[in-house]
OpenMM code with the backbone's topology and positions (N, CA, C; nanometers):
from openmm import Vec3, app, unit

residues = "UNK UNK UNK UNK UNK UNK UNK UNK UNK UNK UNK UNK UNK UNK UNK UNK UNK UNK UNK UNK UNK UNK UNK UNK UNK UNK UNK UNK UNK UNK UNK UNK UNK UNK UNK UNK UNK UNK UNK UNK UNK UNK UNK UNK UNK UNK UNK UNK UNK UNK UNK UNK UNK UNK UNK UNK UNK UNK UNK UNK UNK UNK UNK UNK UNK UNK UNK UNK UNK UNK UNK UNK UNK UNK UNK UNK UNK UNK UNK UNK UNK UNK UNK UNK UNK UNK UNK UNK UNK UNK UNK UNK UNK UNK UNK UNK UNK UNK UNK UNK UNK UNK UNK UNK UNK UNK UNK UNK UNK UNK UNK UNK UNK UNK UNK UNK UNK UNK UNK UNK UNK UNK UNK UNK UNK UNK UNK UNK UNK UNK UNK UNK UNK UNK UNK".split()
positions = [
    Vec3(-1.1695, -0.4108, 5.4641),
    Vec3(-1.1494, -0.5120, 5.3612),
    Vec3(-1.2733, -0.5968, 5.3507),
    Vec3(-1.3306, -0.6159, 5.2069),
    Vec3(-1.4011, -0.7046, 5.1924),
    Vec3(-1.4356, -0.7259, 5.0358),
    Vec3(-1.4943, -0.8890, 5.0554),
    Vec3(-1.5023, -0.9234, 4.9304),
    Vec3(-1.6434, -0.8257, 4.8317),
    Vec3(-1.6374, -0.8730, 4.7179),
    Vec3(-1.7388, -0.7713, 4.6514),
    Vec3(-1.8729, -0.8153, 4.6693),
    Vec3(-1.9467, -0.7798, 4.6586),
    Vec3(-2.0885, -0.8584, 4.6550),
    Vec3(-2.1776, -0.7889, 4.8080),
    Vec3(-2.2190, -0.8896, 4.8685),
    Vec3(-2.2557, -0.8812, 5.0043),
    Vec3(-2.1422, -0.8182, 5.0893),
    Vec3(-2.0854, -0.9005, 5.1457),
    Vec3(-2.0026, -0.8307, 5.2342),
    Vec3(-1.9188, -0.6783, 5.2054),
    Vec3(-1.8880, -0.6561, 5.0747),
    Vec3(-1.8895, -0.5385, 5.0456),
    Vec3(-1.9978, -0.3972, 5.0599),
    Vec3(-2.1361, -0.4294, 5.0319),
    Vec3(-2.2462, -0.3563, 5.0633),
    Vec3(-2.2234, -0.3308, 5.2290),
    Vec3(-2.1955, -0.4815, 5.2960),
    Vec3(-2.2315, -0.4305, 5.4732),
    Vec3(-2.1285, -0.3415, 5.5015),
    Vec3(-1.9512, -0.3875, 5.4204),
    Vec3(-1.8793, -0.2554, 5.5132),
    Vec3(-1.8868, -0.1402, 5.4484),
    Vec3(-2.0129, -0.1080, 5.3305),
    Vec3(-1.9711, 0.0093, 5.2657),
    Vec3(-2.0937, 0.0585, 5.3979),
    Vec3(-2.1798, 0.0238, 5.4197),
    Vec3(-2.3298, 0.0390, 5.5005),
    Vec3(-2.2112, 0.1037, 5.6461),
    Vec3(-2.1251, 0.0594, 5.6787),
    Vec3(-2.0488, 0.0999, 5.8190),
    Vec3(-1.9383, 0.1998, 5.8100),
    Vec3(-1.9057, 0.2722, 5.6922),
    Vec3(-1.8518, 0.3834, 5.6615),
    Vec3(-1.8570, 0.5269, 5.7098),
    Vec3(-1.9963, 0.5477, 5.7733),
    Vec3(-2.0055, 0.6433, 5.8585),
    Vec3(-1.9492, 0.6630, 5.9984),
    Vec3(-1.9157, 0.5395, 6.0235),
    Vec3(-1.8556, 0.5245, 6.1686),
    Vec3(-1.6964, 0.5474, 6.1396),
    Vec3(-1.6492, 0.5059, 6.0123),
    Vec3(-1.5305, 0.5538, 6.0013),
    Vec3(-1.4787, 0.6953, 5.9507),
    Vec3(-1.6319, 0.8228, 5.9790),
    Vec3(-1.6160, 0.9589, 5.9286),
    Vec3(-1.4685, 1.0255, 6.0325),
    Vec3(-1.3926, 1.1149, 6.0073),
    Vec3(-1.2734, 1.1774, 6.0569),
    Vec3(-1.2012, 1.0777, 6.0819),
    Vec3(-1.1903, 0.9746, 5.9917),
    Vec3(-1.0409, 0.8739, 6.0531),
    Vec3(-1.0193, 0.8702, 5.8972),
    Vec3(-0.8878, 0.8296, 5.8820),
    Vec3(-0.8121, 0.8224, 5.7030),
    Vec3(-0.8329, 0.7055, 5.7195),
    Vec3(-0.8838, 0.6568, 5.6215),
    Vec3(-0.9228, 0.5176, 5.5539),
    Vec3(-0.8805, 0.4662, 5.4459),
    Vec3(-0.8572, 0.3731, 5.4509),
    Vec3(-0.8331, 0.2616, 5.3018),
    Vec3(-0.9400, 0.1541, 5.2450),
    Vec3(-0.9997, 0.1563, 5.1500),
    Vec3(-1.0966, 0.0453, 5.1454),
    Vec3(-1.0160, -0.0309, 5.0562),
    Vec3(-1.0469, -0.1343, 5.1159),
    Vec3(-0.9898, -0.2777, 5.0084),
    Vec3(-1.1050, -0.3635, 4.9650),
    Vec3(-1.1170, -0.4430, 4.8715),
    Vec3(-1.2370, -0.4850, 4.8042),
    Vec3(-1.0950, -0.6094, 4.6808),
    Vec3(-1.2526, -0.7176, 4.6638),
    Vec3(-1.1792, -0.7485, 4.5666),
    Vec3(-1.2159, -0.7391, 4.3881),
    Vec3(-1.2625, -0.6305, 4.3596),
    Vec3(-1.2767, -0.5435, 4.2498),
    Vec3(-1.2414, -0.4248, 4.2245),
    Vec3(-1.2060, -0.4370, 4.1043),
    Vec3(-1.1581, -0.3190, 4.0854),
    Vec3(-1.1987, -0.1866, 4.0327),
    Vec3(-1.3258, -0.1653, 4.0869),
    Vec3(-1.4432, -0.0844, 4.0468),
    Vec3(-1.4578, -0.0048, 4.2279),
    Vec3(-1.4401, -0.1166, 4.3166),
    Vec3(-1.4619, -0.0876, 4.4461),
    Vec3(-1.3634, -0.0516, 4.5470),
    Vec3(-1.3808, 0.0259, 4.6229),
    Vec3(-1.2715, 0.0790, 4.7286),
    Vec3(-1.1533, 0.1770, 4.6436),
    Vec3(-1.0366, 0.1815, 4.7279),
    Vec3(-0.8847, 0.2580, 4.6899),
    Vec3(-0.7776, 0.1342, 4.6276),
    Vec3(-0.8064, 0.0028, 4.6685),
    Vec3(-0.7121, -0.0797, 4.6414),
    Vec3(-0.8159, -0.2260, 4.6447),
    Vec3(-0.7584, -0.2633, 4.5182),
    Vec3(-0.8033, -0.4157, 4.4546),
    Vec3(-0.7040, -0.5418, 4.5152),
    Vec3(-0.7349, -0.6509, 4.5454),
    Vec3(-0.6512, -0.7793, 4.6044),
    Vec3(-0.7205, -0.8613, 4.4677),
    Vec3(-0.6562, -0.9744, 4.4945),
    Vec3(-0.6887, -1.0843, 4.4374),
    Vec3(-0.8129, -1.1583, 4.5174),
    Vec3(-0.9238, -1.1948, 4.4292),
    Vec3(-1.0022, -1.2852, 4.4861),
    Vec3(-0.9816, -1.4345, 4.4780),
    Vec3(-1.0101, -1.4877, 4.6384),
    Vec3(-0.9676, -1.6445, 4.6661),
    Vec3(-1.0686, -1.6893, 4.7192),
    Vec3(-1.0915, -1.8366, 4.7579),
    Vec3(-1.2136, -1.8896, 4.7632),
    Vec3(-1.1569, -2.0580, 4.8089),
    Vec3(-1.2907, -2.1061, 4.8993),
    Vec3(-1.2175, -2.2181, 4.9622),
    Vec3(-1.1798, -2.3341, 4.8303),
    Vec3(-1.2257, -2.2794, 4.7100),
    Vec3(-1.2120, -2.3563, 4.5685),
    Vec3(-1.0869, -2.3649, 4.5133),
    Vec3(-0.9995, -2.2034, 4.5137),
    Vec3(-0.9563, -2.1434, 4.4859),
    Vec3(-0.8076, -2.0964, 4.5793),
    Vec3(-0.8163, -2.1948, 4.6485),
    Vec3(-0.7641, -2.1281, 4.7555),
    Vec3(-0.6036, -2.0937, 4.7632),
    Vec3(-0.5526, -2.1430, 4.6677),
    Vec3(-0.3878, -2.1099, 4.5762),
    Vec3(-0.3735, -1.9701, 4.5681),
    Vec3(-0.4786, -1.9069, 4.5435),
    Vec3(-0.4734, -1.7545, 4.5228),
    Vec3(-0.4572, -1.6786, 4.6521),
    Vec3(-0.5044, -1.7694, 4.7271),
    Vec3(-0.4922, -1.6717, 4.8790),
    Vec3(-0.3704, -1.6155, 4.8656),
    Vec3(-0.2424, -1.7329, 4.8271),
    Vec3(-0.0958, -1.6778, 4.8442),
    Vec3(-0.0795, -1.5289, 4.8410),
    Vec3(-0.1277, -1.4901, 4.6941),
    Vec3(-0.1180, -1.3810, 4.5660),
    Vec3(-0.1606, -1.2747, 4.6697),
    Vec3(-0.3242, -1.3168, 4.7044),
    Vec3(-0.3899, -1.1899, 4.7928),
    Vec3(-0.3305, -1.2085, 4.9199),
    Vec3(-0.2246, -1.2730, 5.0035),
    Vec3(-0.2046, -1.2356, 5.0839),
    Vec3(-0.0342, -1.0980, 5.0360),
    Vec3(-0.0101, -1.1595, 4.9868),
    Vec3(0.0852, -1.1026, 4.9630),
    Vec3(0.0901, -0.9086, 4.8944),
    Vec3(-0.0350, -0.9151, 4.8423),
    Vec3(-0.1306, -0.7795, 4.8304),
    Vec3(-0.1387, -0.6733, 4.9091),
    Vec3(-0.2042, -0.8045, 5.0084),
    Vec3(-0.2656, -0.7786, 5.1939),
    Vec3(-0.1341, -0.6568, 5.2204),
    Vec3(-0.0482, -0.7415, 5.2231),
    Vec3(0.1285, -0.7219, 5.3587),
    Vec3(0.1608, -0.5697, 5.2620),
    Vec3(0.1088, -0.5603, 5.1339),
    Vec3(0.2003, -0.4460, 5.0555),
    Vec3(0.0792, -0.3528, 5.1189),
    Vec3(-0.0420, -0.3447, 5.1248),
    Vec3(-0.0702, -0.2325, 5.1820),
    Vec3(-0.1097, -0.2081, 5.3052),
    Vec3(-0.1053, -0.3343, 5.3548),
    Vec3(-0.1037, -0.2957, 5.4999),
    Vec3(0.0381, -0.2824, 5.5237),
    Vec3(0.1666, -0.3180, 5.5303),
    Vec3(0.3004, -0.2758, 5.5243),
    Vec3(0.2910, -0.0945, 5.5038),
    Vec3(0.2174, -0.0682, 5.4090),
    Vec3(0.3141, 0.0718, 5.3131),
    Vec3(0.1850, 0.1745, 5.4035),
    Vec3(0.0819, 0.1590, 5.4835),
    Vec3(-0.0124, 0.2195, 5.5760),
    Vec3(-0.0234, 0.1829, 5.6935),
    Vec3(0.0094, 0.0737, 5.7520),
    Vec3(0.0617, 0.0533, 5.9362),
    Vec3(-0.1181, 0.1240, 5.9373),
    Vec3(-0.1751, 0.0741, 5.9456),
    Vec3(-0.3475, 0.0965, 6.0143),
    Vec3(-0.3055, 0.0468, 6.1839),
    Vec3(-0.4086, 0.1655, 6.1941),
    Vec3(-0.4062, 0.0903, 6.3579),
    Vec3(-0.5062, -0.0373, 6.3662),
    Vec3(-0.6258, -0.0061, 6.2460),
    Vec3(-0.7215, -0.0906, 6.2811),
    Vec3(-0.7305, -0.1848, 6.1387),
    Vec3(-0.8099, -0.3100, 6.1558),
    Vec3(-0.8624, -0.3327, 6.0198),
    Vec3(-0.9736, -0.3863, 6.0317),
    Vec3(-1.1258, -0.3641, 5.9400),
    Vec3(-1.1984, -0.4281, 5.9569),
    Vec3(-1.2481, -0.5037, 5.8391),
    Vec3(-1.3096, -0.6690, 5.8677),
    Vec3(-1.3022, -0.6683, 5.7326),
    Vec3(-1.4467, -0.6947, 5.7977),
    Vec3(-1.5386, -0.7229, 5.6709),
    Vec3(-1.7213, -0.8239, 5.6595),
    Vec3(-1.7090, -0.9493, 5.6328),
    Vec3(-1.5888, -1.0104, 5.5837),
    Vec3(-1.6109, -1.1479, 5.5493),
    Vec3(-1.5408, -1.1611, 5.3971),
    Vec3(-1.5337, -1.2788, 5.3609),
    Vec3(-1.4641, -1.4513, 5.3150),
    Vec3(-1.3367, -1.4169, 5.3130),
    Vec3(-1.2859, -1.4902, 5.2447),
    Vec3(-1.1198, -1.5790, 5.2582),
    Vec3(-1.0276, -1.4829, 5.2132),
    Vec3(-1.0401, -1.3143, 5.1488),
    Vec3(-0.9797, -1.2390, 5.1008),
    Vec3(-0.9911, -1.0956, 5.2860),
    Vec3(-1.0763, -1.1559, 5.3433),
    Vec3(-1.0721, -1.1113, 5.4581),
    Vec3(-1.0539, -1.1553, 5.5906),
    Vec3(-1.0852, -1.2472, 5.6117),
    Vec3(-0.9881, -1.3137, 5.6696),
    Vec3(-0.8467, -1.3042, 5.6196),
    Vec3(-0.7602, -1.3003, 5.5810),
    Vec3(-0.6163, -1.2875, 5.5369),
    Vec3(-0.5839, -1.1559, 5.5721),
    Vec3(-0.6749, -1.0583, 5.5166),
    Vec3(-0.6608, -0.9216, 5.6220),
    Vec3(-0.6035, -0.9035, 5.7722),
    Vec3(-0.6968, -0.9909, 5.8177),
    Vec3(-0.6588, -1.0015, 5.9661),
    Vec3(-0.5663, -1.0541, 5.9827),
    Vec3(-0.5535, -1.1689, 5.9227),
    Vec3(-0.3738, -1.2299, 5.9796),
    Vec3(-0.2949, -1.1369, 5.9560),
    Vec3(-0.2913, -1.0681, 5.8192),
    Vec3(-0.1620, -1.0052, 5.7751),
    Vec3(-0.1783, -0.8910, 5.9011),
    Vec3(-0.2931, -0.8046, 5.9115),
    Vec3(-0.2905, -0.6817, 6.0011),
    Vec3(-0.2085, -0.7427, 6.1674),
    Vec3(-0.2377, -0.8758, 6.2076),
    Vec3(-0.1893, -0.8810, 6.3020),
    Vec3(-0.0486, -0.9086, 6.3365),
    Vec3(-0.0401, -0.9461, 6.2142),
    Vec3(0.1715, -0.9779, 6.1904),
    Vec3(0.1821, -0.8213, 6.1965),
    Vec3(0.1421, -0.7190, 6.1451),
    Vec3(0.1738, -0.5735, 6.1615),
    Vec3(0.1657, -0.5176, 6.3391),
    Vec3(0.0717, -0.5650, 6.3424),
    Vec3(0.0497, -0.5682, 6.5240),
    Vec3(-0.1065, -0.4481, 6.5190),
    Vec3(-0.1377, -0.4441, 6.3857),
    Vec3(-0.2816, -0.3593, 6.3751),
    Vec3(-0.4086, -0.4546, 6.5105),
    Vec3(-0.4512, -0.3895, 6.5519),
    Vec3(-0.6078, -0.4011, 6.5953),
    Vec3(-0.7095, -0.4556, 6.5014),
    Vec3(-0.7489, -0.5764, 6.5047),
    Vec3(-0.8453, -0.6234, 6.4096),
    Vec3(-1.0047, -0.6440, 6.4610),
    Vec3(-1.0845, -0.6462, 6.3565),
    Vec3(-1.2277, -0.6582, 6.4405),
    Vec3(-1.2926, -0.7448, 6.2483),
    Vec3(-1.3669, -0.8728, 6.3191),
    Vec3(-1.4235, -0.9345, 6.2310),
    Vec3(-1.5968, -0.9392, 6.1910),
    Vec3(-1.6256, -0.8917, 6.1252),
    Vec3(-1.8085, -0.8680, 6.1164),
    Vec3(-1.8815, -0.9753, 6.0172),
    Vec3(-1.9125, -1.0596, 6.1051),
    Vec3(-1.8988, -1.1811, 6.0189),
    Vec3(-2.0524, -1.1217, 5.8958),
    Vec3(-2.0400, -1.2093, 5.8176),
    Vec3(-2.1889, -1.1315, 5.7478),
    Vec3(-2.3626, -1.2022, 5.8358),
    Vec3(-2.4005, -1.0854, 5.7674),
    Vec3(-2.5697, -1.1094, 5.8009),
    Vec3(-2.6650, -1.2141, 5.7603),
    Vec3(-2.5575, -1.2828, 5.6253),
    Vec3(-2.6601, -1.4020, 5.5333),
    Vec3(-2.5894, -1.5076, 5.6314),
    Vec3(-2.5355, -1.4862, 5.7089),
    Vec3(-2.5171, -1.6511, 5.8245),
    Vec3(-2.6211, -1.6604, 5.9763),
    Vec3(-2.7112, -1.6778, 5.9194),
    Vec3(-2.8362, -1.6546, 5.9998),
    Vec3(-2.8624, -1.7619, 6.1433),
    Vec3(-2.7556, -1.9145, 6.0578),
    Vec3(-2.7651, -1.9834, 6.1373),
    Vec3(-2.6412, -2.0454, 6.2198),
    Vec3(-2.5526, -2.0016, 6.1565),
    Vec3(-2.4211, -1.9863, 6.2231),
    Vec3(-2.2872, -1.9678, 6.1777),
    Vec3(-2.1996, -1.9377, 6.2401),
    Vec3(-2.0587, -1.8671, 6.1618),
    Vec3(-2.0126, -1.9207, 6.0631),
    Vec3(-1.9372, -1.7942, 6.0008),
    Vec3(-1.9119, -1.8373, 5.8563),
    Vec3(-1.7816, -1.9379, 5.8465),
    Vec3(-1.7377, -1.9888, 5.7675),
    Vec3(-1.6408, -2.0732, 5.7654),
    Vec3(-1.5224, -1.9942, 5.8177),
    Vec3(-1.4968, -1.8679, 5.7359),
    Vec3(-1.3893, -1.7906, 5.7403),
    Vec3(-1.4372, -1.7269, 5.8869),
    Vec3(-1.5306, -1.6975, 5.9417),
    Vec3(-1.4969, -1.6554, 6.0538),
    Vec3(-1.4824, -1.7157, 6.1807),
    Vec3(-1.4739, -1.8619, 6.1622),
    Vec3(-1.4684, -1.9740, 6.2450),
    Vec3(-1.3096, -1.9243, 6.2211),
    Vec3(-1.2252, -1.9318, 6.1180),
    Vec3(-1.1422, -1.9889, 6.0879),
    Vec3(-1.0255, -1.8213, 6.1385),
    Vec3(-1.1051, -1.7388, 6.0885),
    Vec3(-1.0516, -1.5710, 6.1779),
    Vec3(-1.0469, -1.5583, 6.2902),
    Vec3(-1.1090, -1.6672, 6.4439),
    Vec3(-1.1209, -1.6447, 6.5671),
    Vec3(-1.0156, -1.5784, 6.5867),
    Vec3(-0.9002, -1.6691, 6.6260),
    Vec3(-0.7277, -1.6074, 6.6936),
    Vec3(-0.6857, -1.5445, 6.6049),
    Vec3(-0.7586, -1.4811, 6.4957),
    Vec3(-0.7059, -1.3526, 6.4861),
    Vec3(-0.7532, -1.1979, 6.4975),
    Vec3(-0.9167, -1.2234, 6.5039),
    Vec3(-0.9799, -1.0985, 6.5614),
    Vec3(-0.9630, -1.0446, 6.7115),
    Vec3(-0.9712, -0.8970, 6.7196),
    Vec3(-0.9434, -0.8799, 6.8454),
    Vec3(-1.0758, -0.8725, 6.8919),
    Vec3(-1.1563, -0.8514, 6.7803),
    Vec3(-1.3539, -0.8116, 6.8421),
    Vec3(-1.4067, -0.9329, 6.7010),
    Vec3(-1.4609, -1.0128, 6.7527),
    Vec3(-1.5239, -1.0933, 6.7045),
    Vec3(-1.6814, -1.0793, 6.6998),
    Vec3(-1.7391, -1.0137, 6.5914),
    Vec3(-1.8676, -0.9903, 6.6208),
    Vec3(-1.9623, -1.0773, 6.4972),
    Vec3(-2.0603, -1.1262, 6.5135),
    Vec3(-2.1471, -1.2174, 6.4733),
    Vec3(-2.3276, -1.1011, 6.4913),
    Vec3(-2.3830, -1.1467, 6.3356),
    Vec3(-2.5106, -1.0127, 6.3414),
    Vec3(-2.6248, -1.0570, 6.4265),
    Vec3(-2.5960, -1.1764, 6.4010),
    Vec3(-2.7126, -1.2611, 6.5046),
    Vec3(-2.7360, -1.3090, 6.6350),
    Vec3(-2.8496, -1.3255, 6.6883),
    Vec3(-2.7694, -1.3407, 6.8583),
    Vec3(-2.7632, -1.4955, 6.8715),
    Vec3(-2.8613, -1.5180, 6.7866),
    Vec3(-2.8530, -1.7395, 6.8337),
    Vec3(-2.7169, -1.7924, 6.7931),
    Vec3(-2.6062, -1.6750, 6.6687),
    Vec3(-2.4869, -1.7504, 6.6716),
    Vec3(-2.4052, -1.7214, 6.7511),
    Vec3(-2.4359, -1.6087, 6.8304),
    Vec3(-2.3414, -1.5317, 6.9653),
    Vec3(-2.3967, -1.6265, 7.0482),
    Vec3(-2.4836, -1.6918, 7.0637),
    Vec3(-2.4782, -1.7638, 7.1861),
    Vec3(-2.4412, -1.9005, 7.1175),
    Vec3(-2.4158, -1.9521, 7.0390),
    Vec3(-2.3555, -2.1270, 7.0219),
    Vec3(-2.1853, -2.0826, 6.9957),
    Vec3(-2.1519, -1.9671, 6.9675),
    Vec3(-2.0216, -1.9586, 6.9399),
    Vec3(-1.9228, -1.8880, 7.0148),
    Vec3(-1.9658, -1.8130, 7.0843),
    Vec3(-1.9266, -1.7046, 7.2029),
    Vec3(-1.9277, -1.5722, 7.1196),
    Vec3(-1.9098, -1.5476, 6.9961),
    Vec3(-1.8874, -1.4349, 6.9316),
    Vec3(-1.9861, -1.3237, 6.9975),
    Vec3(-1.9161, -1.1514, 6.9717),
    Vec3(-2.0410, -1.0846, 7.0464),
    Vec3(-2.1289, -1.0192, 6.9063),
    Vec3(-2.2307, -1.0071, 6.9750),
    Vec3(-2.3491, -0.9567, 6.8826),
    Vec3(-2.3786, -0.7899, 6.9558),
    Vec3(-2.3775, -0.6978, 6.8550),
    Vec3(-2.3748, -0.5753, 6.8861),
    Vec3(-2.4616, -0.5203, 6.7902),
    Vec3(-2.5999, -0.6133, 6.7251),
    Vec3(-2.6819, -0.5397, 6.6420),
    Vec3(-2.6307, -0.5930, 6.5197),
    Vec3(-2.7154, -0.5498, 6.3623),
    Vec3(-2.6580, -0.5843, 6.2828),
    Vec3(-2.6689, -0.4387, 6.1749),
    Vec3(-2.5407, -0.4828, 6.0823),
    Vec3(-2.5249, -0.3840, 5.9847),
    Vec3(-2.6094, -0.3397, 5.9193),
    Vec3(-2.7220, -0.4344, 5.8446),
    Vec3(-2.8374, -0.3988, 5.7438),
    Vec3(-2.9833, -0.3919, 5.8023),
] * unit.nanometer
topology = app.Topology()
chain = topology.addChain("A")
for resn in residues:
    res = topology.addResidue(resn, chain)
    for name in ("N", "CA", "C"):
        topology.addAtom(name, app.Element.getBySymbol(name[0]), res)
């Protein structure tokens, strides 16, 4: 799951790692991935309802073991919903937070099971782990 733009490019960039596993991409366009959500925004943020409720219909109707999203507020919600399912979550915060975590992934901690951050100066002020970066 991820929003369109940036964070969409990084999890399309990590698609090879998901070669021989059945996948779902979620995006919030409808040009991108298998399934469109509603886009929400800390502006916006009434809509989360809509896209969470998106979230639960396809994570509900596919039980993933895993979910990963790249980032903002339409991914984050991913993770909550995946973890009410009892899915495995992992958060990749994006690469344009150079100087430290993103709002939404401050705000995704207790719900990622792998909290990873691209940079190492924000793995070390935040605890998040740094395992290299996507781009």
């Amino acid at each position: 799951m991820a929003s369109q733009g940036g964070h969409w490019r990084q999890l399309s960039a990590l698609a090879g790692a998901f070669e021989g596993h059945i996948c779902r991409f979620v995006s919030t366009s409808p040009e991108l991935g298998d399934y469109c959500v509603r886009d929400c925004s800390r502006s916006k943020w009434w809509l989360g309802f809509i896209t969470a409720v998106q979230l639960a219909w396809i994570i509900g109707r596919y039980r993933p073991d895993v979910v990963v999203s790249t980032g903002a507020l339409p991914g984050l919600l991913s993770l909550i919903v995946a973890r009410a399912f009892g899915a495995r979550t992992i958060w990749i915060d994006s690469v344009a937070n150079t100087e430290r975590m993103s709002l939404s992934g401050r705000l995704c901690r207790p719900f990622a099971g792998l909290w990873l951050t691209q940079w190492p100066k924000v793995s070390a002020e935040t605890g998040a782990e740094y395992a290299g970066s996507v781009l």
